[in-house]
C-alpha positions as CSV (number, residue, x, y, z in Angstrom):
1,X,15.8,-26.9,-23.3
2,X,14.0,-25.5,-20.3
3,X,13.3,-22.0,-20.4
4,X,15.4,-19.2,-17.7
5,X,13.3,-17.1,-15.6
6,X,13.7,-13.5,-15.2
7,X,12.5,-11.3,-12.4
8,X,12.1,-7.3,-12.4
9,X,11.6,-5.3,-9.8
10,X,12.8,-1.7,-11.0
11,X,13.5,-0.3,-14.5
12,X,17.0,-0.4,-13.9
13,X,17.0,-4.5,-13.6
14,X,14.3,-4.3,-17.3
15,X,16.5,-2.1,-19.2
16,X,19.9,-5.2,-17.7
17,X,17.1,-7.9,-18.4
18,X,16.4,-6.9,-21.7
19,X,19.5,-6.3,-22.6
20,X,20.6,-9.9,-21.6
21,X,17.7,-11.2,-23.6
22,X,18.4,-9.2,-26.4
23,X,21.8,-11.1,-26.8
24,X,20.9,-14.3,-25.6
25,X,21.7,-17.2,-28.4
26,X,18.8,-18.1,-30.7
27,X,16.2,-20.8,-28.9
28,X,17.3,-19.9,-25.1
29,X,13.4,-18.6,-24.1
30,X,12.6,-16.7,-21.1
31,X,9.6,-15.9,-18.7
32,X,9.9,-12.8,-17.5
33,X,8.1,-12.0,-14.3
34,X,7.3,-7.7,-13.8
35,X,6.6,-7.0,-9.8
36,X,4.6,-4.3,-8.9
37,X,7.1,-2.7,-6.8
38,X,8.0,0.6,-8.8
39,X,4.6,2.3,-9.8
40,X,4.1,2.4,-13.6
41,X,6.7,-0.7,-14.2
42,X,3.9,-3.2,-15.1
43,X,2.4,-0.7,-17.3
44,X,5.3,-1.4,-19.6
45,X,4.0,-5.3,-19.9
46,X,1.7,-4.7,-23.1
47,X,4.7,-3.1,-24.7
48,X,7.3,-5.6,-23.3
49,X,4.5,-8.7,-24.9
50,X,4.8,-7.0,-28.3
51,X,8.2,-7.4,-29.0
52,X,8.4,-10.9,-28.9
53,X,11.2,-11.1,-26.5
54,X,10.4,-13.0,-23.9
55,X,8.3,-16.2,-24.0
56,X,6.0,-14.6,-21.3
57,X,5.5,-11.4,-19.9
58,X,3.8,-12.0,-16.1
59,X,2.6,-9.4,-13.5
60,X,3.5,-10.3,-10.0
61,X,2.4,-9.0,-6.9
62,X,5.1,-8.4,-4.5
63,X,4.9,-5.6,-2.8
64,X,2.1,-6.2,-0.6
65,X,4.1,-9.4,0.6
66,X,6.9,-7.3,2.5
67,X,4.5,-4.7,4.1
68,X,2.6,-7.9,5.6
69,X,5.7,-10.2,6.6
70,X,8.6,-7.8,7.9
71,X,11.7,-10.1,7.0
72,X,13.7,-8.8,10.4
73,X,10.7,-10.6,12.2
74,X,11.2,-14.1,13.9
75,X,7.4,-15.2,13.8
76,X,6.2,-12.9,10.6
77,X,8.9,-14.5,8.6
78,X,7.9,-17.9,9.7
79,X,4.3,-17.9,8.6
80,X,5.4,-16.4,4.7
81,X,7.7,-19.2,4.6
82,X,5.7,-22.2,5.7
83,X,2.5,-21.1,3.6
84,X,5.1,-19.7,0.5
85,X,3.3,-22.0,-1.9
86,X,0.0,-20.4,-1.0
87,X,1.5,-17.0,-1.4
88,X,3.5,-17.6,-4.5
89,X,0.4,-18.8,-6.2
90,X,-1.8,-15.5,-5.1
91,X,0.9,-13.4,-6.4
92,X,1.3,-14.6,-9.3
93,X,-0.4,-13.1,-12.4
94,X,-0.2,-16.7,-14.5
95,X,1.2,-19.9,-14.2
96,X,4.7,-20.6,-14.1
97,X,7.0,-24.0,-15.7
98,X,7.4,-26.7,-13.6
99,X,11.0,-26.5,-14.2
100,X,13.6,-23.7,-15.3
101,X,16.8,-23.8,-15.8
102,X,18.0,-20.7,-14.2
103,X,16.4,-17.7,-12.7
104,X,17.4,-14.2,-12.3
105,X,16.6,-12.3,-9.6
106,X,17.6,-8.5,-8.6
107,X,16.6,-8.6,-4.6
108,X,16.6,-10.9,-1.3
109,X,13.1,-10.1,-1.4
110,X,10.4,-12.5,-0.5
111,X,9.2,-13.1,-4.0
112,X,12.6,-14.5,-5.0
113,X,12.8,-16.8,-1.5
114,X,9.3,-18.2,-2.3
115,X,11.1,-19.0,-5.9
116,X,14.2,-20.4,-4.0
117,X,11.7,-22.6,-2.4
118,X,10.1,-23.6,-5.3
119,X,12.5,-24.5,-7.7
120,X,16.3,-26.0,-7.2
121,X,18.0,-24.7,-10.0
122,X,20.6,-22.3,-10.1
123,X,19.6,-18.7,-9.2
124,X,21.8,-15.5,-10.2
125,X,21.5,-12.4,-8.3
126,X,21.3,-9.1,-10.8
127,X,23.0,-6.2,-10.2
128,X,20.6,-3.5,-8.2
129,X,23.1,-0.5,-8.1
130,X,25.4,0.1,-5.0
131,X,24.2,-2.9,-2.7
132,X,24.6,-5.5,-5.0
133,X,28.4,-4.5,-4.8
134,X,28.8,-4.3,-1.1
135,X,26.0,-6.2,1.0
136,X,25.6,-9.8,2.1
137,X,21.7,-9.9,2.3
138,X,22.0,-13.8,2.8
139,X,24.1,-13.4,6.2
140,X,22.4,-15.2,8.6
141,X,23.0,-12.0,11.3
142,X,21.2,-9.6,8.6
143,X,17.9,-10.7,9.2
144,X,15.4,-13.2,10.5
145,X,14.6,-14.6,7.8
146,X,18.4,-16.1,6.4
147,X,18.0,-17.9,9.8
148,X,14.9,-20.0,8.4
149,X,15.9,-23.2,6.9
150,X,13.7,-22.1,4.0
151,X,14.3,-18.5,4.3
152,X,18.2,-19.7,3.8
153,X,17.5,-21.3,0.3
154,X,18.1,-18.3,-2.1
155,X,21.4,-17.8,-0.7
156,X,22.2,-21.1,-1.1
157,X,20.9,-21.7,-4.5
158,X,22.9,-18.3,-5.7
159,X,25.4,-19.1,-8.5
160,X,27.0,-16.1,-8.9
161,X,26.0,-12.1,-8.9
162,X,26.0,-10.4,-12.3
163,X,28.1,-7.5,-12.3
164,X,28.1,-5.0,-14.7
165,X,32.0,-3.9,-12.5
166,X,32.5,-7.1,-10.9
167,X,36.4,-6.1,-10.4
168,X,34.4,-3.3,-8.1
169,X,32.4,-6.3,-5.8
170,X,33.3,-6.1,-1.9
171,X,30.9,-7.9,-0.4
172,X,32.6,-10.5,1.5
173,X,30.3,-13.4,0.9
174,X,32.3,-15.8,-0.8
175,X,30.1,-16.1,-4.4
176,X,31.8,-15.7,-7.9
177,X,30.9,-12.0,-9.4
178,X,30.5,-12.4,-13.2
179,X,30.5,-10.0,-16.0
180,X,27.3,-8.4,-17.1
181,X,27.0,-6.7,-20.9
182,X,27.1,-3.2,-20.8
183,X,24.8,-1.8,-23.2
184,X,25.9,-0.7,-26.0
185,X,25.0,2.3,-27.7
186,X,26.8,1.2,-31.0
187,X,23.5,-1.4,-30.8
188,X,20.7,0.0,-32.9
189,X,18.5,-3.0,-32.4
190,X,18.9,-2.4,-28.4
191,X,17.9,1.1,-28.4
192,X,15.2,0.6,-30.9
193,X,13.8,-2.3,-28.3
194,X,14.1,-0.2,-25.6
195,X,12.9,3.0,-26.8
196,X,9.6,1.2,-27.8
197,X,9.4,-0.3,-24.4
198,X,9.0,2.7,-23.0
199,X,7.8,4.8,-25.8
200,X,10.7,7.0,-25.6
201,X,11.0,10.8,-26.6
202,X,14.0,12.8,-26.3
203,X,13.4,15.5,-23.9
204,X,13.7,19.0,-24.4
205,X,15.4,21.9,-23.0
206,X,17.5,20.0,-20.2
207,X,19.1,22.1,-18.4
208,X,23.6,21.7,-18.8
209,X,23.8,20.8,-15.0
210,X,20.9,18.7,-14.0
211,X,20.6,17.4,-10.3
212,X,19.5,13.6,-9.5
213,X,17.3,13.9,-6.7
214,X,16.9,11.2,-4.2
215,X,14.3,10.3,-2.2
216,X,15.3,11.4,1.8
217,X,12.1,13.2,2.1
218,X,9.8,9.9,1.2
219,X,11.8,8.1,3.7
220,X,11.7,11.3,6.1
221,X,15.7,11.5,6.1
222,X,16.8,14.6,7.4
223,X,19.3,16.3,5.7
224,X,20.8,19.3,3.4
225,X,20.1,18.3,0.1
226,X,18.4,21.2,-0.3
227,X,20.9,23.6,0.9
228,X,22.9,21.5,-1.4
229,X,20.5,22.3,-4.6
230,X,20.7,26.0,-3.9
231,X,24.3,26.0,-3.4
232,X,24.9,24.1,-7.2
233,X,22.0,26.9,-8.2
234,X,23.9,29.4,-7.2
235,X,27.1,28.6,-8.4
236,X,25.9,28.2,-12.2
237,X,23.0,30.4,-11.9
238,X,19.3,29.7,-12.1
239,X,19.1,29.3,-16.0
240,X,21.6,26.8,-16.1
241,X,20.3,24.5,-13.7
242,X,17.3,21.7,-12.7
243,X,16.5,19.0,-11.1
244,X,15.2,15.3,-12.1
245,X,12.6,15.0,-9.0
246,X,12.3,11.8,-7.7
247,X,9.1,10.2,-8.4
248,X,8.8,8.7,-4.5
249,X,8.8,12.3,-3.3
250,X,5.5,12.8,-4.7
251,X,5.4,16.7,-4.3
252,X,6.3,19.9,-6.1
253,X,8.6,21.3,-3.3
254,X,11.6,21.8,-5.6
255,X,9.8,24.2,-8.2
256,X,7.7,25.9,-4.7
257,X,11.2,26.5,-3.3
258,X,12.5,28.3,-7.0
259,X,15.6,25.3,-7.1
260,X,14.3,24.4,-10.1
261,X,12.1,24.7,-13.3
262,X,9.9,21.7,-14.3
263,X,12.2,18.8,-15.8
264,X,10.6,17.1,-18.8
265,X,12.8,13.9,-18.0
266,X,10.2,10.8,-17.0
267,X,12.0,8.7,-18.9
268,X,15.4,5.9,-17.3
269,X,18.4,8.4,-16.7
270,X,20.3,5.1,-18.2
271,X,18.0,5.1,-21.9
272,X,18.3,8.8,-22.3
273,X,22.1,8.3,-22.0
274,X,22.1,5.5,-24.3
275,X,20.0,7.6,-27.1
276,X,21.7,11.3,-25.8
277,X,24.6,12.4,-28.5
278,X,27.2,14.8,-26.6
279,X,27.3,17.1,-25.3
280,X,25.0,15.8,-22.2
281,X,24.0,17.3,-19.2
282,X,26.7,17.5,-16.2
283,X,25.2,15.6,-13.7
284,X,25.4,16.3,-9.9
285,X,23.8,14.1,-6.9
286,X,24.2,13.2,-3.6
287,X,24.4,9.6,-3.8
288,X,21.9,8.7,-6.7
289,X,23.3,5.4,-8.3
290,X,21.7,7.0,-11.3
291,X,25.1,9.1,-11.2
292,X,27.6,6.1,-11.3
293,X,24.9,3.9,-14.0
294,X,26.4,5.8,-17.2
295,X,29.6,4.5,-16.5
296,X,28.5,1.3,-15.2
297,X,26.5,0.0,-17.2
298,X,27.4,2.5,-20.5
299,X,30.9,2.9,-19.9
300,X,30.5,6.4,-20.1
301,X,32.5,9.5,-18.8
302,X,30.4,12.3,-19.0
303,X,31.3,15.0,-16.0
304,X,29.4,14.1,-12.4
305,X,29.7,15.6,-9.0
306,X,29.2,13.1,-6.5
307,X,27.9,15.3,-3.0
308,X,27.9,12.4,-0.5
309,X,31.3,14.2,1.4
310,X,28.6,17.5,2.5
311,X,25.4,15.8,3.1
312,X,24.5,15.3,6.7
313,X,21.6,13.3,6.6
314,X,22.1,9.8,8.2
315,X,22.4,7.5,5.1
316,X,23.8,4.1,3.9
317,X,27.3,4.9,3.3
318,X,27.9,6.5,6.2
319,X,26.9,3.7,8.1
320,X,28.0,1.1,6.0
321,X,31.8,1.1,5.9
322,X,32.2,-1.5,2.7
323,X,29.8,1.1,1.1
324,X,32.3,3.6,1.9
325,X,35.3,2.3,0.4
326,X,33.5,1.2,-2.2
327,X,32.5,4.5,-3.1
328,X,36.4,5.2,-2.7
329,X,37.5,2.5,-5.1
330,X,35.0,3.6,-7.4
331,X,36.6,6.9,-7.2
332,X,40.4,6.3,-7.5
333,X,40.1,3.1,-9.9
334,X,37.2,3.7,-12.1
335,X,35.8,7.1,-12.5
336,X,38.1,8.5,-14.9
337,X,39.3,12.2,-14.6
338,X,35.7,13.8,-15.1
339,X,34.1,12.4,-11.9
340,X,34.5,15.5,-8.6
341,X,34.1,14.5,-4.7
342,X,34.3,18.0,-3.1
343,X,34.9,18.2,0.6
344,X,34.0,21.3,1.0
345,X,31.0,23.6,-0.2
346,X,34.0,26.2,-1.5
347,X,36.0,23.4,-3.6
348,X,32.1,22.8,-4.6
349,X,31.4,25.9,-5.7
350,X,34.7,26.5,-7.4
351,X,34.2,22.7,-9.4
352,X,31.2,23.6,-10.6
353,X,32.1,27.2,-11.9
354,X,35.0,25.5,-14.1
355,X,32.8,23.1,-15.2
356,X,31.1,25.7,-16.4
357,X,33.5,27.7,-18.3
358,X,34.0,30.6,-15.6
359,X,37.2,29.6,-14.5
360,X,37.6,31.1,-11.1
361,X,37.0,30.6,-7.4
C-alpha cells in the first residue's frame, strides 16, 4: 500500500498528526514532512525519528518561499507555479515517493500547492484553529493565486477538512468536514509519545489565572491588550496572575511593564493540558485559539475568559463576519457553562473576582 504524506507547519498540526499516526491501523506508513515555519519546530525531527512513528521524518523549507512569491500577486504567483518543480525540489530536505495515497496538509500555503501539483491524490486539509472553521482560502476572489490553473489544484484535489468540531464548520465552500480524534488523556501511550517529543517537564509555580498572549505587537496591531492584562491583574491581584508570552513578540515588555512574572511554560498549551491533573489554571485571552484548543481538541471544560468583546485593535473577527458568528456558535452551542464573554471591563472585573472566590462586584 502506498504510504500517506503528512505535512506540519505548527505544533499544533504535530501534536493532531501524531495523534492520527498514533492510531492509524498497523502497516498504514507515513512520511512526515516538518516546515520550518515556527522556529524550534524542526528541532523536534531527531526526537520525532526516534520513535519509530513515521516512515520518515523530512525538513522542509517553506518559509522563505512565501516572503519571495506574495500569493495576492498576479505575476509573483505565476513564476512559483510554473517553476514549482524546481522549487519543490530545493525545499525539500530528501526525496519524496513517487506516489502517495493521501496527503495531509494544515495551510493553502505554497508548499502544499507545489504538492497539489505534484501528486493527484486526494489531499485533506487539517484543522489550523479558527480559520480552518470559517475561511475559504481556495476562493478564486481570495487571492491570485486560486486564479492560476495550477494555483487552483489544492482546492480541487481537497477531500474533505479534518475537524476536530466539524458540527462548528461555516465556511461556505461546499467540502465535507470530517471528524478528527481528540486526544485523549485516558491514552498513556499518547502522552508518553508526545512528552518525549518534546521532552516534556511539568512546569512549576503557574500562576491560577494565566493570560495567553497573542502576537499584535509582532504584527504591529494596535490595541489594548495591555490595558486588558492590567485590568485581569488588578482584579485578582498581582500574585495570582501571569502571562504565557508569545514567542513572536520576541521581547520582555510584559515583565518591564510589572503585568507579569516570568512564566516557565515553553511547552504546547494543548500537552500541558493533556498531562495537567485539576485543578488547572483559569485561562483568559483575547482571541488565542490556544483558549478554545482544550475543549477542541481535549474536550475539556476548564474556566476561560474569552476578551475579544473589549479589545480595540483591528483584528480577524472583527472583520471577518463568519469568524464572528462562529465565535458566537462556539459560545452558545459548545462552550459549556465555564466559558465568560464580558462586554464590559466591569462585568470583567466582577467575572474574574468570582472566579476567584471573592464573590463580589
Amino acid at each position: 500500500m502506498p504510504k500517506s504524506l503528512a505535512l506540519v507547519n505548527s505544533v499544533y498540526h504535530l501534536l493532531t498528526v501524531v495523534n492520527l499516526q498514533h492510531l492509524a491501523p498497523p502497516g498504514e506508513e507515513t512520511d512526515l514532512l516538518v516546515s520550518d515555519i515556527t522556529p524550534g519546530l524542526q528541532d523536534l525531527i531527531p526526537r520525532l525519528g526516534e520513535t519509530g512513528l513515521f516512515a520518515r521524518v523530512l525538513p522542509v523549507g517553506s518559509k522563505d518561499l512565501g516572503e519571495r512569491f506574495p500569493m495576492n500577486q498576479e505575476g509573483p504567483a505565476a513564476r512559483c507555479l510554473e517553476e514549482g518543480e524546481a522549487h519543490l525540489r530545493w525545499a525539500l530536505g530528501g526525496e519524496l515517493e513517487g506516489e502517495y495515497r493521501r496527503v495531509l496538509f494544515p495551510n493553502f500555503d505554497w508548499l502544499a500547492r507545489l504538492l497539489a501539483c505534484r501528486y493527484s491524490c486526494p489531499f485533506y486539509w487539517v484543522e489550523d484553529g479558527f480559520s480552518s472553521y470559517v475561511i475559504d482560502f481556495a476562493r478564486p476572489d481570495r487571492a491570485a493565486v486560486n486564479r492560476h490553473p495550477l494555483g487552483a489544484r489544492l482546492g480541487e484535489r481537497t477531500e474533505a477538512a479534518l475537524l476536530y468540531e466539524p458540527r462548528l464548520a461555516m465556511r461556505g465552500d461546499g467540502r465535507k468536514n470530517l471528524p478528527l480524534p481528540k486526544l485523549s488523556r485516558q491514552d498513556g501511550a499518547l502522552r508518553e509519545l508526545l512528552n518525549f517529543v518534546f521532552a516534556y517537564h511539568p512546569p512549576q509555580d503557574l500562576p491560577p489565572f494565566l493570560f495567553l498572549e497573542q502576537s499584535f505587537r509582532a504584527e504591529n496591531i494596535p490595541g489594548n491588550d495591555l490595558e486588558l492584562m492590567a485590568q485581569c491583574q488588578q482584579a485578582v491581584g498581582p500574585g495570582r496572575f501571569g502571562v504565557k508570552p508569545h514567542p513572536r513578540n520576541g521581547d520582555h515588555l510584559l515583565q518591564a511593564l510589572g503585568l507579569s512574572r516570568k512564566v516557565g511554560l515553553s511547552v504546547p498549551w494543548e500537552l500541558f493540558l493533556l498531562n495537567q491533573e485539576p485543578p488547572r489554571p483559569t485561562v483568559l485571552t483575547v482571541c488565542s485559539n490556544g483558549a478554545l484548543s482544550g475543549r477542541l481538541c481535549l474536550g475539556l471544560e476548564d474556566d476561560t475568559v474569552m476578551l475579544y468583546k473589549l479589545y480595540t485593535g483591528k483584528v480577524l473577527w472583527k472583520e471577518n463576519q463568519v469568524l464572528s458568528r462562529y465565535l458566537e456558535a462556539f459560545r452558545r452551542q459548545f462552550a459549556g457553562r465555564n466559558y465568560y464573554v464580558p462586554e464590559t471591563v466591569f462585568e470583567l472585573r466582577n467575572v474574574l473576582k468570582v472566579l476567584g472566590g471573592q464573590y463580589g462586584g
